[in-house]
KEBASE-173103 format. One record per residue (C-alpha): residue number from 1; residue in three letters; z, y, x. Coordinates in pm, 1 decimal. Each point is the difference from the previous one (the first is absolute). Example, Ala and Ser with C-alpha at 12.3 -4.5 7.8 and 13.67 -1.06 7.14 Angstrom:
residues 2
(1,Ala,(780.0,-450.0,1230.0)),
(2,Ser,(-66.0,344.0,137.0)),
This chain:
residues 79
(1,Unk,(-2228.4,1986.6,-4767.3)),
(2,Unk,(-206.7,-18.0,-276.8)),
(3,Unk,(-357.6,-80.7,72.0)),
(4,Unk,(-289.0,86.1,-215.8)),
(5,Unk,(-67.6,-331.3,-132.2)),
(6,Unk,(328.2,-0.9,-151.5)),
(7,Unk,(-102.8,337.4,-166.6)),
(8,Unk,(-318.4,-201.1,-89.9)),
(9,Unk,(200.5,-289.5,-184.9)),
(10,Unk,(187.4,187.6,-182.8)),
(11,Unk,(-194.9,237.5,-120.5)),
(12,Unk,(-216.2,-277.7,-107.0)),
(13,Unk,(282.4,-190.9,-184.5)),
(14,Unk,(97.2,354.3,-164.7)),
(15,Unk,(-372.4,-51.2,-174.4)),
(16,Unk,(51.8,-334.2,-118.2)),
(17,Unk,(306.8,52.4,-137.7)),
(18,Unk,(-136.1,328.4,-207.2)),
(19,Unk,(-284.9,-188.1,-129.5)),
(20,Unk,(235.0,-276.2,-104.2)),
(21,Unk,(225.3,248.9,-160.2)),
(22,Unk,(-347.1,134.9,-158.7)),
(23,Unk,(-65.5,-335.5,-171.4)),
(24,Unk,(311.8,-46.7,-99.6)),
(25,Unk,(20.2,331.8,-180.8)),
(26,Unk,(-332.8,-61.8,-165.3)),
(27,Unk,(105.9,-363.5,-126.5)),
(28,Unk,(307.9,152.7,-174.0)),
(29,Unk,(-199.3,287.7,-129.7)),
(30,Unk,(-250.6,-275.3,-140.4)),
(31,Unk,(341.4,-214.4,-139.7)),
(32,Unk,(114.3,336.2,-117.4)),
(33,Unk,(-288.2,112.1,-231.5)),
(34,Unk,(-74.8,-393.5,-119.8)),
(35,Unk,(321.7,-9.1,-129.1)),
(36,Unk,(-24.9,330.4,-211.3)),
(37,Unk,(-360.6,-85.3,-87.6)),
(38,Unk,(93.1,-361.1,-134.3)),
(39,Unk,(256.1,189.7,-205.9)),
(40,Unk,(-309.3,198.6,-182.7)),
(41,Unk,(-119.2,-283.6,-76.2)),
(42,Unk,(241.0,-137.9,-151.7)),
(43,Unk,(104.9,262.5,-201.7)),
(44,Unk,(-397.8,55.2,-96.7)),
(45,Unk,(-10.7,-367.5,-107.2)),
(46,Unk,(338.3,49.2,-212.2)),
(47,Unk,(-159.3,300.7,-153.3)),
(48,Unk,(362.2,193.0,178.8)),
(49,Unk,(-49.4,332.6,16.4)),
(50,Unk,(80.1,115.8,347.5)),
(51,Unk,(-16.8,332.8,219.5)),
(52,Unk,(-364.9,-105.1,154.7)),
(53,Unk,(-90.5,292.2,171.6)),
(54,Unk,(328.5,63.5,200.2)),
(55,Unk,(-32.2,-415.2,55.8)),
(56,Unk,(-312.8,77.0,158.7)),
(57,Unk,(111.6,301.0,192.2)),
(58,Unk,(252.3,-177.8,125.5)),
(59,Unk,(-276.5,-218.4,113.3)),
(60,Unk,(-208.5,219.0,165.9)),
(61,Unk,(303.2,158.9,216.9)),
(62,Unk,(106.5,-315.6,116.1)),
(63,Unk,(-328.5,-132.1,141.5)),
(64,Unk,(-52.9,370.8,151.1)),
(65,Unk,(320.8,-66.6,140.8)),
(66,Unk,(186.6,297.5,-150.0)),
(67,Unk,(266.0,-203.6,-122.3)),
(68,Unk,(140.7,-270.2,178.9)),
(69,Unk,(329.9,-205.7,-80.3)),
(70,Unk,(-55.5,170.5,-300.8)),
(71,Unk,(23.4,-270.8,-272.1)),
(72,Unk,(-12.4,-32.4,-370.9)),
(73,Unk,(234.1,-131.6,-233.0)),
(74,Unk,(-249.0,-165.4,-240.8)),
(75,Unk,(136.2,-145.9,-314.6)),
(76,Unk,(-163.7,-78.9,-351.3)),
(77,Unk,(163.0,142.4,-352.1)),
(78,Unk,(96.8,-305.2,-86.6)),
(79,Unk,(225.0,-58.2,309.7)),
């Protein structure tokens, strides 16, 4: 039989592991949008032209969580 603490436990471990699964989807988010940002900034230092405002869109959807496992290829002219 199955006894309320039980019930209690694991409803309780259910929490933890959603907030863990919360923090880790905000620390790849965070990876996510560093990496894409750091290539702005490189291009910007280069003086490369590159497509800045769907960069930043990009951006904004991942940290809103819109798109996740969503990743982009990033590569300079030159490469």
């Amino acid at each position: 039989m199955i006894t309320y603490e039980q019930v209690e436990k694991a409803r309780l471990e259910i929490k933890e592991m959603e907030l863990k699964n919360e923090i880790l989807k905000r620390d790849y988010r965070i990876q996510s949008v560093d990496r894409v940002l750091s290539f702005i900034r490189t291009q910007n230092k280069e003086s490369r032209v590159c497509d800045i405002d769907n960069l930043l869109c990009h951006c904004q959807n991942k940290l809103l969580g819109n798109i996740d496992g969503i990743e982009l290829s990033l590569r300079s002219d030159t490469e």
